[in-house]
BAZA-8012 format. One record per residue (C-alpha): y, z, x; residue in one letter. Coordinates in steps of 0.25 Angstrom, whole numbers, padded with zeros to 4 digits, always signed. Each point is the difference from the previous one (the first is absolute). Last residue first. Layout:
REM residues N
YZXa...
END
This chain:
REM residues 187
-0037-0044-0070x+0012-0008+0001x+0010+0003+0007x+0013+0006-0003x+0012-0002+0012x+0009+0008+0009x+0007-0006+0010x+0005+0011+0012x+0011-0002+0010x-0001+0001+0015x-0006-0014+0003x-0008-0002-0011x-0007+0012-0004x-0011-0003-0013x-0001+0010-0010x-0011+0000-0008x-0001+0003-0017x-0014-0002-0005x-0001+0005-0016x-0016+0000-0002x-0004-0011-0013x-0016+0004+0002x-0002+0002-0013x+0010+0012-0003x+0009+0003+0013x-0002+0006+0016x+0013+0001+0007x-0001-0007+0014x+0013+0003+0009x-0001-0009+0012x+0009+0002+0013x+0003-0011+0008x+0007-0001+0014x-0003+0015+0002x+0002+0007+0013x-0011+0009+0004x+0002+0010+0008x-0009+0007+0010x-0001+0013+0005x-0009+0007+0013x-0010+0002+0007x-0005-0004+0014x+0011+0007+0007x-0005+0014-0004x+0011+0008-0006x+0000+0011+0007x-0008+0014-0005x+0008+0012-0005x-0011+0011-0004x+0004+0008+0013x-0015+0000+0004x+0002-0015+0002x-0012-0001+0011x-0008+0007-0009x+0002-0006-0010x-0002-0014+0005x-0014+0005+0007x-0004+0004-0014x+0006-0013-0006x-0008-0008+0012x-0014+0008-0005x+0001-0003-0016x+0002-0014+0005x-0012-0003+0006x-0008+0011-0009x+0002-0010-0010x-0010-0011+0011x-0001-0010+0008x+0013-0004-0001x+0004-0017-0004x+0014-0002+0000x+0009-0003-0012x+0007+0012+0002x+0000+0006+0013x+0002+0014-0006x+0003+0012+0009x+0014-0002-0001x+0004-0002-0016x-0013+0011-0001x+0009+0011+0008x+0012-0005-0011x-0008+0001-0011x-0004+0015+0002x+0013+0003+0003x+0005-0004-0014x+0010-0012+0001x+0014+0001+0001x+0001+0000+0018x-0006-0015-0003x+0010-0005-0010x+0012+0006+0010x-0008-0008+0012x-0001-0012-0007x+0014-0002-0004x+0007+0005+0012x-0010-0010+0008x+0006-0012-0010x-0008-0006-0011x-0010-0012+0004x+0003-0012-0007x-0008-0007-0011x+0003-0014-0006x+0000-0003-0016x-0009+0001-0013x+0000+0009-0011x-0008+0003-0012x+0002+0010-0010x-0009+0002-0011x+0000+0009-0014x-0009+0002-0011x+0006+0013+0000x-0013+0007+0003x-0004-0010+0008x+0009+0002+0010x-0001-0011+0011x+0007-0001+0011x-0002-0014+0009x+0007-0002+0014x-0002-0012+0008x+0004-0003+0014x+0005-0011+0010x+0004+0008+0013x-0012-0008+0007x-0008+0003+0014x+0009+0016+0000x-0004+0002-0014x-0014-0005+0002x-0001+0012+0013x+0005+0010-0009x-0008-0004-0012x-0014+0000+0009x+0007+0014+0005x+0005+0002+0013x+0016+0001-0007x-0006+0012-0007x+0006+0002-0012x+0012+0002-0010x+0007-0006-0013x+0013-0005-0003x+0005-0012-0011x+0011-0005+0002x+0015+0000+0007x+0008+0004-0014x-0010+0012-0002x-0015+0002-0003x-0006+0012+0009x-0013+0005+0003x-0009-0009-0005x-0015+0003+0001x-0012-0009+0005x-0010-0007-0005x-0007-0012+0005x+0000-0015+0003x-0005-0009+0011x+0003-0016+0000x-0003-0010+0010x+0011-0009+0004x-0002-0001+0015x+0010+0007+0005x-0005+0012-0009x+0004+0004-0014x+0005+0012-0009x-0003+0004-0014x+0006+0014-0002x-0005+0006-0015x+0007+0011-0003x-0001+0014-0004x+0016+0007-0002x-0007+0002-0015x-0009+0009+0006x-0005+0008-0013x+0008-0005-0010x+0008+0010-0007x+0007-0009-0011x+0013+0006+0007x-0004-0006+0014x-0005-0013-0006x+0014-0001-0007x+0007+0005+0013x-0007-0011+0004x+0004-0012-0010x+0015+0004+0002x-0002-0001+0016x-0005-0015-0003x+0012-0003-0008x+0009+0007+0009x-0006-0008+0012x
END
């Protein structure tokens, strides 16, 4: 985790527009595979955080299969973390502090929204995040219970650095138990 938060204060400071954007590859009970982008909100010692709609095609995945896939990529940097590991949800206290930090505007749409849902219509949503402000004139909506954190926990992190001809420097951590292996791959 230093190494990966080394390589993003380096995307930060090379003024990378997003460079929290992520690639979350999630799967079904069946096996099949979906993948999008999402935003990281934290890196710590627990994983890798990010939040959504539990609803969602990704929420309902994550709740069939804990088995994800992260990729960033920064090509500016000629940089690429991968990451693979099991998803939790992040405690109530958790979501509900993330929630209450975001712009108004995007915590009305967070509970209109039923993402991943066919609507017959924008105007749809623009109407439930009238009728949510409305019933929220204090500016201080709840939480709603379909949305929230995850956390990935890593059991293998890739750090791909691109080289001359093709010879890219791969180093991946690998979690055994509760220590780390590192070792350099071939590209």
């Amino acid at each position: 985790m230093r190494q990966f938060d080394r390589w993003f204060r380096a995307a930060k400071r090379a003024g990378i527009q997003e460079p929290n954007a992520m690639t979350l590859a999630t799967a079904d009970a069946k096996g099949c595979v979906s993948a999008r982008m999402v935003l990281l909100k934290g890196a710590d010692a627990r994983g890798f955080q990010f939040f959504t709609n539990y609803e969602s095609r990704k929420g309902r995945e994550l709740a069939e299969n804990s088995r994800v896939a992260l990729v960033f990529y920064w090509k500016e940097l000629n940089r690429q973390v991968r990451v693979t590991g099991r998803v939790s949800k992040l405690s109530a206290e958790e979501s509900d502090a993330y929630f209450n930090s975001r712009p108004l505007a995007s915590r009305f749409a967070a509970m209109a929204s039923p993402q991943s849902r066919a609507i017959p219509s924008p105007m749809v949503l623009e109407e439930r995040v009238e009728r949510f402000a409305k019933m929220n004139p204090d500016g201080n909506p709840p939480r709603p219970l379909h949305w929230g954190g995850y956390c990935v926990q890593p059991d293998e992190i890739e750090f791909w650095q691109q080289g001359q001809h093709r010879l890219h420097d791969r180093l991946v951590y690998r979690k055994s138990k509760k220590t780390w292996r590192m070792e350099r791959l071939a590209p």
